[in-house]
C-alpha positions in Angstrom: 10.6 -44.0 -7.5 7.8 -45.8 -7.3 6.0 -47.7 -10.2 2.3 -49.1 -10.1 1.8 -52.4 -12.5 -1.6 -52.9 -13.1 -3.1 -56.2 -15.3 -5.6 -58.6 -14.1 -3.0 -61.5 -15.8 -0.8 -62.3 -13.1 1.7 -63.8 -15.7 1.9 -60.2 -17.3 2.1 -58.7 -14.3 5.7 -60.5 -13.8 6.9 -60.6 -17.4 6.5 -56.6 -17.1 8.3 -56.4 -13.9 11.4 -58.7 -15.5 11.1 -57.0 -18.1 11.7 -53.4 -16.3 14.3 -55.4 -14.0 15.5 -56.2 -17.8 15.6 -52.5 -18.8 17.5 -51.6 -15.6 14.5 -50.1 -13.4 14.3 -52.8 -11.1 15.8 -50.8 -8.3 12.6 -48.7 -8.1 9.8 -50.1 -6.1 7.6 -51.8 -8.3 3.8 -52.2 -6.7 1.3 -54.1 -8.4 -2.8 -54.0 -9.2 -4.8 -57.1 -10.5 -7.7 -54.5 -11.8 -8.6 -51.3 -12.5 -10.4 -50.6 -9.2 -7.4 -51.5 -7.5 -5.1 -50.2 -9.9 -7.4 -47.0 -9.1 -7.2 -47.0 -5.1 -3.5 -47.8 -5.2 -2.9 -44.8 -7.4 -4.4 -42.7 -5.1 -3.2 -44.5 -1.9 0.7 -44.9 -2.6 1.6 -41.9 -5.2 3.2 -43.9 -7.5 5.3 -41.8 -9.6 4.4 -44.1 -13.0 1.8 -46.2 -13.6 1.8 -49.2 -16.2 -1.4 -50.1 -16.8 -3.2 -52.8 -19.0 -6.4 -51.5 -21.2 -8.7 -54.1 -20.8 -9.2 -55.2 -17.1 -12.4 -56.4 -14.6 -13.9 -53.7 -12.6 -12.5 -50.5 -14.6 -10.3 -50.2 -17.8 -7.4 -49.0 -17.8 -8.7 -45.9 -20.0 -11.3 -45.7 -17.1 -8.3 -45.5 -14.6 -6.6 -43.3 -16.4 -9.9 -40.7 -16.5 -10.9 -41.2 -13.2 -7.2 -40.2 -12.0 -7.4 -36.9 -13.9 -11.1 -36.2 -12.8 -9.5 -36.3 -9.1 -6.7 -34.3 -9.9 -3.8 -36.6 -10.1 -1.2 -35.9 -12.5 0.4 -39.1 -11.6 2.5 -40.1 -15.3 0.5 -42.9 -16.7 1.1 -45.3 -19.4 -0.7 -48.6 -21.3 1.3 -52.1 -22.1 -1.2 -53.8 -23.7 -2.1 -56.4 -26.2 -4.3 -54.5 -28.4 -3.8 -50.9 -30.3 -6.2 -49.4 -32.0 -5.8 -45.9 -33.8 -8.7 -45.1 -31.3 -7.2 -46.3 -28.6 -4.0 -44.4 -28.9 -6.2 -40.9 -29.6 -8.1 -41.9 -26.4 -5.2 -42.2 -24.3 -3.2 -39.3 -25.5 -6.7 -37.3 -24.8 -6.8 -38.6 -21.5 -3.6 -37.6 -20.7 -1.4 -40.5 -21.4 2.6 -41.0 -22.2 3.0 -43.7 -23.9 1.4 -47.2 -25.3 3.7 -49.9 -25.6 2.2 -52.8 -27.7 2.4 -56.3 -26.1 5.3 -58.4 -26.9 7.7 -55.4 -25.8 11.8 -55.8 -25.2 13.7 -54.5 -22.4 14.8 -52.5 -24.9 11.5 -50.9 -25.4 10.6 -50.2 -21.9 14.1 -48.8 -22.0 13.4 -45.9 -25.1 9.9 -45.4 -23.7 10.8 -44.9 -19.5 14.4 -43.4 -19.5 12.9 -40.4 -20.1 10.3 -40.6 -18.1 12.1 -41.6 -15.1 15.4 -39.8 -15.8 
């Protein structure tokens, strides 16, 4: 499986791959996006089969991402680990067609409830 990590923080980008490595998906192939243009183009270009995406990036948000991947008809699963969580956010990403927010700091063990049934 493959699994697209997209975060314009290049630190975040590799605590959330340790942190999957952590949780016991590190065997998948983990791809990653420094912002939500090219979390966008890599979505569409490598058919990842998850992607992790921060909310507030340079070029497209991650709720942007997510929209723009629906408008062109991927159904590519898609989640947020982010920093902020607002009530809104959370209805506009379950309205966009979103799994799951996990709130930044997260645990292995977090990744673990929130992907193991996702990626079986």
């Amino acid at each position: 499986m493959k699994i697209l990590i997209a975060d314009d923080s290049r630190v975040m980008r590799q605590i959330v791959v340790r942190t999957l490595r952590q949780a016991g998906f590190g065997d998948h192939d983990l791809i990653e996006a420094s912002n939500g243009r090219e979390a966008f183009d890599m979505a569409k270009s490598e058919n990842p089969d998850l992607v992790l995406s921060d909310w507030n990036m340079p070029e497209m948000t991650g709720i942007e991402v997510l929209r723009q991947l629906r408008a062109s008809g991927s159904d590519v699963k898609f989640g947020f680990v982010t920093s902020e969580s607002t009530p809104e956010m959370k209805d506009q990403a379950q309205a966009a067609g979103a799994l799951f927010f996990i709130v930044k700091p997260f645990s292995a063990e977090r990744f673990d409830e929130v992907l193991a049934p996702i990626l079986g």
